[in-house]
VONULUM-172564 format. One record per atom (N, C-alpha, C): residue in one letter; x, y, z. Coordinates in steps of 0.2 Angstrom, whole numbers, padded with zeros to 4 digits, always signed. Example, Ala and Ser with C-alpha at 12.3 -4.5 7.8 and 13.67 -1.06 7.14 Angstrom:
2
A+0066-0028+0039 A+0062-0022+0039 A+0066-0016+0039 S+0064-0011+0035 S+0068-0005+0036 S+0064+0000+0039 
END
This chain:
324
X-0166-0107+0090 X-0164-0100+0091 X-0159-0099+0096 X-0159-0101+0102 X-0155-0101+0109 X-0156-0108+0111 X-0151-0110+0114 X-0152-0117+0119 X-0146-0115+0124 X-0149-0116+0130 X-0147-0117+0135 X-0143-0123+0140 X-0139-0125+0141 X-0136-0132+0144 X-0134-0129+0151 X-0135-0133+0158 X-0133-0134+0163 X-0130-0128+0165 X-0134-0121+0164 X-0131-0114+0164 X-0133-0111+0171 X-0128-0109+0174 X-0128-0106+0183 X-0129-0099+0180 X-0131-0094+0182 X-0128-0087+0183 X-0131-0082+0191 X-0127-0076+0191 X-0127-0073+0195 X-0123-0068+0194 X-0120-0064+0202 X-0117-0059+0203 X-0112-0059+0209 X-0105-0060+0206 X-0098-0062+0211 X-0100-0068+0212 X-0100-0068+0218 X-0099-0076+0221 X-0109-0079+0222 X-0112-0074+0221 X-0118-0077+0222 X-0123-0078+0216 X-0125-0084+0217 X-0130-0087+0212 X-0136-0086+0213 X-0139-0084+0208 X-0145-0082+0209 X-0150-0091+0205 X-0147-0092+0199 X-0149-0095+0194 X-0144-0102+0194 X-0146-0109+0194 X-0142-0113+0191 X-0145-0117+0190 X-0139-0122+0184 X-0142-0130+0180 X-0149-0125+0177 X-0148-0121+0173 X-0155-0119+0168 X-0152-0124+0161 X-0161-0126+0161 X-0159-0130+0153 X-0165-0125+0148 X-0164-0122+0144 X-0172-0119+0142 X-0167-0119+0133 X-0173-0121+0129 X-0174-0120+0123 X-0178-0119+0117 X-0177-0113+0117 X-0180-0109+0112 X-0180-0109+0106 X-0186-0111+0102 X-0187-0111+0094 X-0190-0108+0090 X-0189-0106+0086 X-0194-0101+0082 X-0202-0101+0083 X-0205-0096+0085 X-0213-0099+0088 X-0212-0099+0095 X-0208-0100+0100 X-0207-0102+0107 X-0211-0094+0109 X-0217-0095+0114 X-0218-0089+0116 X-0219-0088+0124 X-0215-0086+0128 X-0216-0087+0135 X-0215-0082+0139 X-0220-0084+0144 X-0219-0079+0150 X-0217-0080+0157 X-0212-0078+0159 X-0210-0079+0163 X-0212-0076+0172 X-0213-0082+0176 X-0219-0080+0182 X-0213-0081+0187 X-0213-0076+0194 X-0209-0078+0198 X-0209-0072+0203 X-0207-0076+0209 X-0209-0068+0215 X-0205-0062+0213 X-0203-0058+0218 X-0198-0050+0217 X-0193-0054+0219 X-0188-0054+0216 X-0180-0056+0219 X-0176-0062+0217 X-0183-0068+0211 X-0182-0072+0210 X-0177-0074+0206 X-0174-0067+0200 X-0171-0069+0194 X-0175-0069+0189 X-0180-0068+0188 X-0182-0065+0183 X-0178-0061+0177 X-0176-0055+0179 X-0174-0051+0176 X-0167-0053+0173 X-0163-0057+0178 X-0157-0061+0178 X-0157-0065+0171 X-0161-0069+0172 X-0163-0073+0166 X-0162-0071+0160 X-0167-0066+0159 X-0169-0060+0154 X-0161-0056+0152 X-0159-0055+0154 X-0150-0050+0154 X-0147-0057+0151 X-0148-0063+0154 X-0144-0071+0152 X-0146-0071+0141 X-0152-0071+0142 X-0153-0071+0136 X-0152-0067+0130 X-0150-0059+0132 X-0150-0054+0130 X-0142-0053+0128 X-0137-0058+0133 X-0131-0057+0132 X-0128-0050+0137 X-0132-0049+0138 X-0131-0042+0146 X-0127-0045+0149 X-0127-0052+0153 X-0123-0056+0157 X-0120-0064+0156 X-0114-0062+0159 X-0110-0069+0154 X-0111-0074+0161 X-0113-0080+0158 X-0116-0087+0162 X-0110-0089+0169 X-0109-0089+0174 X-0105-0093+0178 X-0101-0098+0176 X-0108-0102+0174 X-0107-0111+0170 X-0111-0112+0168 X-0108-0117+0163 X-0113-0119+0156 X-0114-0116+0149 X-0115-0117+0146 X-0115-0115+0138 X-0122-0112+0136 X-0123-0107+0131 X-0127-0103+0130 X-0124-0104+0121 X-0130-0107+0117 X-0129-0110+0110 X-0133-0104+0107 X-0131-0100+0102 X-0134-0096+0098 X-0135-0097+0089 X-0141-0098+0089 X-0141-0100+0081 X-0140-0095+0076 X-0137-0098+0071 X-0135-0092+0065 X-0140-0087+0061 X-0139-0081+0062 X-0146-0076+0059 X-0150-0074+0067 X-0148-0077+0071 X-0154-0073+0076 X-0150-0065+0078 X-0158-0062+0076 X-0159-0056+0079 X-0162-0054+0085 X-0157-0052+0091 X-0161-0051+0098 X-0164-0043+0097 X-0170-0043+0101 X-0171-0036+0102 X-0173-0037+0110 X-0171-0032+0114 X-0171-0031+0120 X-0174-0027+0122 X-0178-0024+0130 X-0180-0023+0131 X-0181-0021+0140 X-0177-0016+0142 X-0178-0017+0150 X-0178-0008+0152 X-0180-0009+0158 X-0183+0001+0160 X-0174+0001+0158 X-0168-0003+0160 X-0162+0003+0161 X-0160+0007+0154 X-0165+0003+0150 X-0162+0008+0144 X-0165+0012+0141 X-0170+0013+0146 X-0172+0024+0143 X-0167+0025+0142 X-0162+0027+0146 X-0157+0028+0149 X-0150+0030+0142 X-0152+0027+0139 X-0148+0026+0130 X-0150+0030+0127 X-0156+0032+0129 X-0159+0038+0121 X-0155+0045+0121 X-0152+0048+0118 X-0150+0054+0118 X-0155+0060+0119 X-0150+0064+0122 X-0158+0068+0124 X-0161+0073+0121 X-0153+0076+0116 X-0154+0081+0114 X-0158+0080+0104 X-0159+0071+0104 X-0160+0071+0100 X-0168+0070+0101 X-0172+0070+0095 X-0181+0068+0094 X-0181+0061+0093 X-0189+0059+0094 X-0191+0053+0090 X-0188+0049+0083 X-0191+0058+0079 X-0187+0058+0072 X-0181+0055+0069 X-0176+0059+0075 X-0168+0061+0072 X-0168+0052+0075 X-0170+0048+0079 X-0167+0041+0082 X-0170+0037+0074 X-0176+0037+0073 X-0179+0034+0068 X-0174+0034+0064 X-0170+0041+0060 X-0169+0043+0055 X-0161+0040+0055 X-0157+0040+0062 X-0152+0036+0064 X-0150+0028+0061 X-0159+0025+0063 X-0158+0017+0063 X-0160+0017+0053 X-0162+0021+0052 X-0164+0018+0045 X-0164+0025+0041 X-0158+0028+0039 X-0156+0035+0037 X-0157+0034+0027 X-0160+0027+0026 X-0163+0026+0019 X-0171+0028+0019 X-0175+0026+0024 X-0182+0028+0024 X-0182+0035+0022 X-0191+0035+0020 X-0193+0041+0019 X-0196+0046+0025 X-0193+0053+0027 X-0195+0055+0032 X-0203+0053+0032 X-0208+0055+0028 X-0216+0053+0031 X-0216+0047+0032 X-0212+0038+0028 X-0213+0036+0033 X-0211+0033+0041 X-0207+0036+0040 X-0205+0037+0047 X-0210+0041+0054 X-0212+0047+0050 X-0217+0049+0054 X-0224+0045+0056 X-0227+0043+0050 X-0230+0037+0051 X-0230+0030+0056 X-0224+0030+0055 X-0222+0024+0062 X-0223+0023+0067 X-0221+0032+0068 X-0220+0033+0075 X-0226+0037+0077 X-0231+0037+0073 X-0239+0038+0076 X-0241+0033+0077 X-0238+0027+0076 X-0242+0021+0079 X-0241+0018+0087 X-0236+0024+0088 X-0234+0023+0095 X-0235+0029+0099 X-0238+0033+0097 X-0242+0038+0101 X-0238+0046+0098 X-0233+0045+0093 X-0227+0051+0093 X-0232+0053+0087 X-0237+0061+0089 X-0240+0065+0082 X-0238+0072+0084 X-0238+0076+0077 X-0235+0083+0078 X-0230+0084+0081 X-0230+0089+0088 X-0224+0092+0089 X-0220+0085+0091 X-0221+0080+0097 X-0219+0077+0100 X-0213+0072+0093 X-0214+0072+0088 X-0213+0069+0082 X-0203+0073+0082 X-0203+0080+0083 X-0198+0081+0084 X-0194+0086+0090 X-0200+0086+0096 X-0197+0086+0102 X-0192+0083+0106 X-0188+0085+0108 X-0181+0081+0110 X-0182+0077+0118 X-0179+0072+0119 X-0182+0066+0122 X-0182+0070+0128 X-0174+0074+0131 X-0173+0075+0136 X-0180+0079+0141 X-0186+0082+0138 X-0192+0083+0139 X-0197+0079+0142 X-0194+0071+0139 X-0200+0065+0140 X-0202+0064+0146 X-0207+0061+0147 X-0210+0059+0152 X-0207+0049+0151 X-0207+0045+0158 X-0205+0039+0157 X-0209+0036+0152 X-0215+0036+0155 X-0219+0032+0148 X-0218+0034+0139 X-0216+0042+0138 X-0215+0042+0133 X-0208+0038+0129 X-0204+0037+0135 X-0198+0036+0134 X-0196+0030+0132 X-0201+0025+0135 X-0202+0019+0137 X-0206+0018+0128 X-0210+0021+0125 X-0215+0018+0121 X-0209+0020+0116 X-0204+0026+0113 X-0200+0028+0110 X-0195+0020+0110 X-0191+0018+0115 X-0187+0013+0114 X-0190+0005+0112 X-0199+0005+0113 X-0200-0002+0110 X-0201-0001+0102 X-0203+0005+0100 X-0204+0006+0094 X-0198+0006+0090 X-0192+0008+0092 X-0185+0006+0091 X-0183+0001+0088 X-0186-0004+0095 X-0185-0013+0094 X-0187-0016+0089 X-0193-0014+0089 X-0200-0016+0085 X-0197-0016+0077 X-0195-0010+0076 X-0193-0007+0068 X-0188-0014+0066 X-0182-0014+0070 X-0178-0018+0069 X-0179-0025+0066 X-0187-0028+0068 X-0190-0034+0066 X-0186-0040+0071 X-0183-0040+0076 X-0179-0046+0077 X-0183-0053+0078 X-0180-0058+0077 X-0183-0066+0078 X-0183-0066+0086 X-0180-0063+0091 X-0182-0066+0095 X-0182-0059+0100 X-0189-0060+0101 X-0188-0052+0108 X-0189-0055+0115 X-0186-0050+0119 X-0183-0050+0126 X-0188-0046+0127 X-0192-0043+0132 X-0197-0038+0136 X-0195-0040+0142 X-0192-0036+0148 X-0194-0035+0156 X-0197-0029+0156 X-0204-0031+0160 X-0208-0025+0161 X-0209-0022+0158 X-0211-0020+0150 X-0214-0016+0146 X-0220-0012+0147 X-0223-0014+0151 X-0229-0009+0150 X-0228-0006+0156 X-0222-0005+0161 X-0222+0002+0167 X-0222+0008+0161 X-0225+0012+0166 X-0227+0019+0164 X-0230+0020+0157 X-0234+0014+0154 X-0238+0015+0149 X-0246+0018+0151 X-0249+0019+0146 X-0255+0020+0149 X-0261+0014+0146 X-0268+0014+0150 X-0270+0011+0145 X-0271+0006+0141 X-0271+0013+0136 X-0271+0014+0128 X-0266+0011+0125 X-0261+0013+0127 X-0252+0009+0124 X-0252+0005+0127 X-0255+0001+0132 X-0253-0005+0135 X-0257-0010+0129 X-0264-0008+0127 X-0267-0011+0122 X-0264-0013+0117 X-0262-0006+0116 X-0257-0005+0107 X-0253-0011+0107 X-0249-0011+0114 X-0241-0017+0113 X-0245-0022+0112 X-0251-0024+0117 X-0252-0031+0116 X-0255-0032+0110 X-0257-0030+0107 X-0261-0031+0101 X-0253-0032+0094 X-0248-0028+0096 X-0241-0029+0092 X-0240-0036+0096 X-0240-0036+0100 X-0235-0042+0102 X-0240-0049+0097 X-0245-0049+0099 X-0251-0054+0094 X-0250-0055+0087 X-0247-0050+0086 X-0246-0051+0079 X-0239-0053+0078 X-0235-0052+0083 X-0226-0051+0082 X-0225-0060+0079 X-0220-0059+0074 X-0219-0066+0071 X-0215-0070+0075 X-0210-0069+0078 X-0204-0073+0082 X-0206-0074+0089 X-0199-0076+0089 X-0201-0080+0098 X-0200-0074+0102 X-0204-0075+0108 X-0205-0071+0115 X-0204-0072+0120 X-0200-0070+0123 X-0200-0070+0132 X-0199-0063+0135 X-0206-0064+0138 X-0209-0059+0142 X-0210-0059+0150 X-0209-0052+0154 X-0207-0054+0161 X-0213-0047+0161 X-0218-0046+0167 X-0223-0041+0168 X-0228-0042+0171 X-0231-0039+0176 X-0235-0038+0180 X-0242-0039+0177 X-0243-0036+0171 X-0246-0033+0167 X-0250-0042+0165 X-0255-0046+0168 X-0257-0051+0169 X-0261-0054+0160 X-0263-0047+0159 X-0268-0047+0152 X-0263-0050+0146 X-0255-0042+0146 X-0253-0045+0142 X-0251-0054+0142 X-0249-0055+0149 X-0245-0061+0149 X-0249-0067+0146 X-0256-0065+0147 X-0261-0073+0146 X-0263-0069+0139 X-0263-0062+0134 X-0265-0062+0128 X-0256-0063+0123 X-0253-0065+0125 X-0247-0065+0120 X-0242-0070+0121 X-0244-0074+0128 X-0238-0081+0130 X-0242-0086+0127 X-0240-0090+0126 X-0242-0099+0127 X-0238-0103+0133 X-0233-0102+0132 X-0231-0106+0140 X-0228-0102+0145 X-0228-0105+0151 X-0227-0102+0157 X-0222-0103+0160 X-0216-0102+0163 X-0210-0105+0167 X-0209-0101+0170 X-0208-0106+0178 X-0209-0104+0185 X-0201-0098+0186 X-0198-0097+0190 X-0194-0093+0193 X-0192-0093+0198 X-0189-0100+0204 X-0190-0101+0211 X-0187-0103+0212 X-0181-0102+0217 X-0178-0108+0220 X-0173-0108+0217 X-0170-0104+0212 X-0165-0105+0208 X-0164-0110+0206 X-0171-0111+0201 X-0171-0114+0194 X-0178-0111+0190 X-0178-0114+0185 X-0183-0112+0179 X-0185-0116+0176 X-0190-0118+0179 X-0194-0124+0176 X-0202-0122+0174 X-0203-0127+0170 X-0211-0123+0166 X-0215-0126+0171 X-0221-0120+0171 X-0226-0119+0177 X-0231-0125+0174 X-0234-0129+0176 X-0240-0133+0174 X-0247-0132+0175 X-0251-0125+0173 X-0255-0122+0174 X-0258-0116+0172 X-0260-0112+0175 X-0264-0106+0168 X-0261-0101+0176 X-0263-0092+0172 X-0261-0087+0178 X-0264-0088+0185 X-0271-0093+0186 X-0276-0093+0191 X-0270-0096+0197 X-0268-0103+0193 X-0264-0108+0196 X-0259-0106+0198 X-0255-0100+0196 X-0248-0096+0199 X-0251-0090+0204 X-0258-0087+0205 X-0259-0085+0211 X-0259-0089+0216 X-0262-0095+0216 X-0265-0100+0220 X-0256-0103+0224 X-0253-0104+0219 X-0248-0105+0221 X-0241-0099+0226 X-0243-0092+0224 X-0242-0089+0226 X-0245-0088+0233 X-0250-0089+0233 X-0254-0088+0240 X-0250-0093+0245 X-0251-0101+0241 X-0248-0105+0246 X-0243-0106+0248 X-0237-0104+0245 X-0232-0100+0249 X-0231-0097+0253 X-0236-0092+0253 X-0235-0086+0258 X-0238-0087+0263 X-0240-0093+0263 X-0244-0096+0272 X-0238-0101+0273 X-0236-0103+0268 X-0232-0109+0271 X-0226-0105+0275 X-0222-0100+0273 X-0216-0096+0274 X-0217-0092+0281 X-0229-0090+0282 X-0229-0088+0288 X-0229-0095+0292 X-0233-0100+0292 X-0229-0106+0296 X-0226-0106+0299 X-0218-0106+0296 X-0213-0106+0294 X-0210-0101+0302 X-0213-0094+0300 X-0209-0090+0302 X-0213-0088+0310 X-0219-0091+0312 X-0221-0092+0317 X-0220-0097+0321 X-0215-0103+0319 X-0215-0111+0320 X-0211-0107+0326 X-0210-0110+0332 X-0204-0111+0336 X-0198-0111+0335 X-0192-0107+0336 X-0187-0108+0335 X-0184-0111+0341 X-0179-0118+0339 X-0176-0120+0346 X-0168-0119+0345 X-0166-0115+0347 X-0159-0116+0349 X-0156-0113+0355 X-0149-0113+0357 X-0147-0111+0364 X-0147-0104+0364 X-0145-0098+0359 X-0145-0093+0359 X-0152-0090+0362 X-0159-0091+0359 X-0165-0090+0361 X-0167-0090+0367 X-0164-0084+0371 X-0165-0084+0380 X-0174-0082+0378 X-0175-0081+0385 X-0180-0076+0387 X-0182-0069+0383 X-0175-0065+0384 X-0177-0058+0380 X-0174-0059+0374 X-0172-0064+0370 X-0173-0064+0362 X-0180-0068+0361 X-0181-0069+0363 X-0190-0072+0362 X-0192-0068+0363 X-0190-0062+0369 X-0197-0054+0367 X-0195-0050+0364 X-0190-0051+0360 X-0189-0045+0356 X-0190-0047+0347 X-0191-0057+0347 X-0196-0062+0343 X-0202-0056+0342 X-0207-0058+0349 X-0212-0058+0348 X-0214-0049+0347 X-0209-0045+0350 X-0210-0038+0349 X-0211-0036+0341 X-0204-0039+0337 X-0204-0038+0331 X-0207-0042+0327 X-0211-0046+0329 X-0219-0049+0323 X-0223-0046+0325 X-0227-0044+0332 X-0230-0038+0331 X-0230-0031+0329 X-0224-0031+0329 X-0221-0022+0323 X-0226-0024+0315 X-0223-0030+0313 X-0224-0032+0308 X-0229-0034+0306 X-0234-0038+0310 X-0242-0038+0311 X-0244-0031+0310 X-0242-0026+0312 X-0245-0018+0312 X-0245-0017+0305 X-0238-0017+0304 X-0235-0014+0298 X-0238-0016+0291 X-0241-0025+0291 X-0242-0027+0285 X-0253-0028+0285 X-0254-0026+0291 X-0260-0026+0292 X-0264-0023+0285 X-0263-0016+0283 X-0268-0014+0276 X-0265-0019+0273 X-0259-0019+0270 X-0259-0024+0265 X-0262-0028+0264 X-0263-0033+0273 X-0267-0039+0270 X-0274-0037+0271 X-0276-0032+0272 X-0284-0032+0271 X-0285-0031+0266 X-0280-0027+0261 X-0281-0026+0254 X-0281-0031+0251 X-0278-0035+0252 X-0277-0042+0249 X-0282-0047+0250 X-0286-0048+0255 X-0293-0050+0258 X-0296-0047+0253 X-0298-0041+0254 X-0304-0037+0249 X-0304-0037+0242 X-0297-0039+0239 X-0296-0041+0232 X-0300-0046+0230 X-0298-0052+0236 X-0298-0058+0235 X-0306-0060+0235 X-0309-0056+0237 X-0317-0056+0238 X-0321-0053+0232 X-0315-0049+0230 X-0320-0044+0226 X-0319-0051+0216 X-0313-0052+0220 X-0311-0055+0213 X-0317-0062+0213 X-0317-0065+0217 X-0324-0071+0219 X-0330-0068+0215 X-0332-0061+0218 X-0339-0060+0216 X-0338-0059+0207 X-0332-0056+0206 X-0334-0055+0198 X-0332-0062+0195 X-0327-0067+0197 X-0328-0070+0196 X-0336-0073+0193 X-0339-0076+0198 X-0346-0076+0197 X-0351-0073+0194 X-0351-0066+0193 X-0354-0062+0190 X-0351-0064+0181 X-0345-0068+0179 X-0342-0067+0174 X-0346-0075+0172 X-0345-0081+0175 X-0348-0086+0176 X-0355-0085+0174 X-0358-0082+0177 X-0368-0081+0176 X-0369-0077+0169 X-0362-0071+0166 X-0364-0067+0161 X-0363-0075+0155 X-0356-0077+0158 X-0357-0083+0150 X-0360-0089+0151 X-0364-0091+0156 X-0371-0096+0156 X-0377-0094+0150 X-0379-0086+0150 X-0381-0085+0148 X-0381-0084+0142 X-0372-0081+0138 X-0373-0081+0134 X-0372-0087+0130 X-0373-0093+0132 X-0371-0101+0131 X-0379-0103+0128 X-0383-0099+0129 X-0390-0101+0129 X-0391-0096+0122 X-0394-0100+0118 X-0395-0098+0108 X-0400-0095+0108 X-0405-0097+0112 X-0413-0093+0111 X-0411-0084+0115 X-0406-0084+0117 X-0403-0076+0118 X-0403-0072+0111 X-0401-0078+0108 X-0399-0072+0102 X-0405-0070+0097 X-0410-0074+0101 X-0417-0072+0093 X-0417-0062+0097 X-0420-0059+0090 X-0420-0051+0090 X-0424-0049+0095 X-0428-0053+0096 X-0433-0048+0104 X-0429-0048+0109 X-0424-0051+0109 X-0421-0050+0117 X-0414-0048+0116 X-0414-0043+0111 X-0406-0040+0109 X-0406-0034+0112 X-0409-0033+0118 X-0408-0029+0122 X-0405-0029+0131 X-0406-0038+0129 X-0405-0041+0134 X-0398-0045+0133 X-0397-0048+0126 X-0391-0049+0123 X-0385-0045+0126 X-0389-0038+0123 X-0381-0030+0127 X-0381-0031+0131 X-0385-0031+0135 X-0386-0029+0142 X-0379-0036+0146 X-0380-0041+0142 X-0378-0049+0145 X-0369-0047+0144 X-0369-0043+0135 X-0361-0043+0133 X-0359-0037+0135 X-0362-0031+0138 X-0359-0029+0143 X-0356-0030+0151 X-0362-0035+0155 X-0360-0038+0160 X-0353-0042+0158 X-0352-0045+0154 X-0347-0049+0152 X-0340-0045+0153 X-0341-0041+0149 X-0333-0036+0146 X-0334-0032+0153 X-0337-0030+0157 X-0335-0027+0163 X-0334-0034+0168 X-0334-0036+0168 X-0331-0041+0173 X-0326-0045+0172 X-0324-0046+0167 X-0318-0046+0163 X-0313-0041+0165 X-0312-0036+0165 X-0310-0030+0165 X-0308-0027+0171 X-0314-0029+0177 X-0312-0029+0181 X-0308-0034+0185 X-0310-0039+0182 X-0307-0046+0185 X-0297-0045+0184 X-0296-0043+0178 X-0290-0041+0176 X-0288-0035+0182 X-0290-0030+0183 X-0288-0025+0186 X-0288-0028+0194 X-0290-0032+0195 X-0290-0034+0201 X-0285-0038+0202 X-0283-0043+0197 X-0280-0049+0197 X-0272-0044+0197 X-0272-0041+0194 X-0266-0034+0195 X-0263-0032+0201 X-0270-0029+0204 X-0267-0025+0211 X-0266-0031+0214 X-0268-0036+0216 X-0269-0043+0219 X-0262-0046+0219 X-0259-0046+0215 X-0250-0047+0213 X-0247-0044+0215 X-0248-0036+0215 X-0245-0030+0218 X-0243-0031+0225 X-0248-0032+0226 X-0247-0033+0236 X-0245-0038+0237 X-0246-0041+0234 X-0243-0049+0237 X-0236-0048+0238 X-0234-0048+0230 X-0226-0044+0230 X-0224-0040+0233 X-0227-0033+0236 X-0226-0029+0242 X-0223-0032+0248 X-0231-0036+0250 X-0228-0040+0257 X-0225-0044+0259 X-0226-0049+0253 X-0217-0049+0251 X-0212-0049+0254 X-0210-0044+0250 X-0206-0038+0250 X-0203-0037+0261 X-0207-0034+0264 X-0207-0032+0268 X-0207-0037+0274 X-0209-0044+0272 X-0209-0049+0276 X-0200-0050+0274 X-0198-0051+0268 X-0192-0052+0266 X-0186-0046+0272 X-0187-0041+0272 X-0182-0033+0274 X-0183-0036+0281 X-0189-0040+0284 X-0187-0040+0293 X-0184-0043+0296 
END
């Protein structure tokens, strides 16, 4: 579908990306992991044809249909028109019901069906332009970030479309559930290059974490040179303590994740010992069976919601290690 040869990109004279080799084939389904700044998104525009390569060739096969997919294009919907009038736009041979039809599978019923965008909320906005995509059918979809400002219930909805969707995918999202229920492989984002990660989403916190002690290391090692007098060493040591202050909740948040995640961990480990044991399932103990498939799907569940915020912060601090 797409093949990539010894491709750089970026913006003016800085590279974000270079020497990507990636190739894409009908089936290819990937998601793409990487910190805040690393090109992700860069990529994703590379793909999409948003952004022309620096260097190198970008090979497109004949018949591929891209659909795309990024927050700046709420941005596109006209405002003064509805759900309806866009549907009716891309496919003005359909029948208005079902059309209407369609876009109840995206949450658009009754008035919202022909309320005008400029009204929307982001999430409405956001589920209106995948439904868009969707209709199109294309062979190969783009998502960055799909599921911001969904709720839920639509977050479901998409994953369960994506699980069905028949062409190839790359995907970029927070959203840790979708990425392990609709990728098969995983390729990194670092260092400006793109190579496949060799491991499951556990292995890319793990690896996340170890960076960020490596990079504190790093950033508490000694510095030796001539400029480093006396008062740039206490104005060093002033400004790591601002930043000790400053990042302290974070990292207790990220502590507290980290624990909580261990215990359900565990709690999830204990529910499928159990239910790994056959004599659970004879009927006298089908009370204990629920009891077991409930512990299961709540520790699941939260293990996810945890593993979420757990990436959130990290990325935060990040973030705010990066700005000092």
């Amino acid at each position: 579908l797409l093949k990539m040869e010894k491709v750089s990109a970026g913006y003016g004279d800085r590279i974000i990306l270079e020497s990507i080799k990636l190739n894409l084939v009908p089936g290819s389904r990937i998601g793409l992991l990487g910190r805040n700044g690393a090109g992700k998104s860069t990529l994703i525009k590379l793909l999409a044809g948003e952004l022309e390569p620096l260097h190198g060739e970008i090979g497109l096969a004949k018949g591929i249909k891209l659909g795309y997919f990024a927050q700046h294009q709420l941005e596109f919907l006209r405002a003064d028109e509805s759900p309806l009038q866009h549907m009716a736009r891309l496919a003005p041979q359909e029948l208005e019901q079902k059309l209407r039809d369609y876009l109840g599978g995206f949450g658009f019923q009754g008035d919202k069906v022909t309320e005008e965008t400029q009204r929307f909320s982001g999430g409405e906005k956001a589920r209106l332009v995948l439904a868009l995509i969707v209709w199109q059918r294309p062979n190969l979809l783009l998502l960055d970030e799909p599921t911001n400002h969904l709720d839920l219930d639509m977050r479901q909805a998409l994953t369960e479309a994506l699980i069905d969707f028949e062409g190839a995918l790359v995907v970029v999202s927070h959203d840790r559930h979708l990425i392990r229920s609709t990728t098969d492989d995983l390729y990194l984002v670092h260092d400006k290059k793109v190579e496949p990660f060799d491991g499951d989403l556990e292995d890319y916190q793990q690896w996340l974490s170890d960076v960020q002690k490596q990079e504190n290391q790093a950033d508490n090692a000694p510095k030796e040179n001539n400029a480093n007098s006396a008062q740039s060493r206490k104005d060093q040591k002033r400004r790591e303590a601002e930043l000790r202050t400053l990042t302290q909740p974070l990292r207790k948040e990220i502590t507290r994740l980290e624990k909580e995640m261990e215990k359900l961990n565990a709690q999830l480990a204990q529910a499928e010992e159990k239910l790994g044991d056959s004599s659970l399932y004879d009927p006298s103990r089908k009370a204990e069976m629920t009891e077991c498939l409930q512990l299961q799907a709540s520790a699941k569940s939260g293990l996810e919601a945890c593993e979420m915020a757990w990436l959130e912060a990290q990325e935060q601090l990040e973030q705010m290690m990066q700005n000092d």
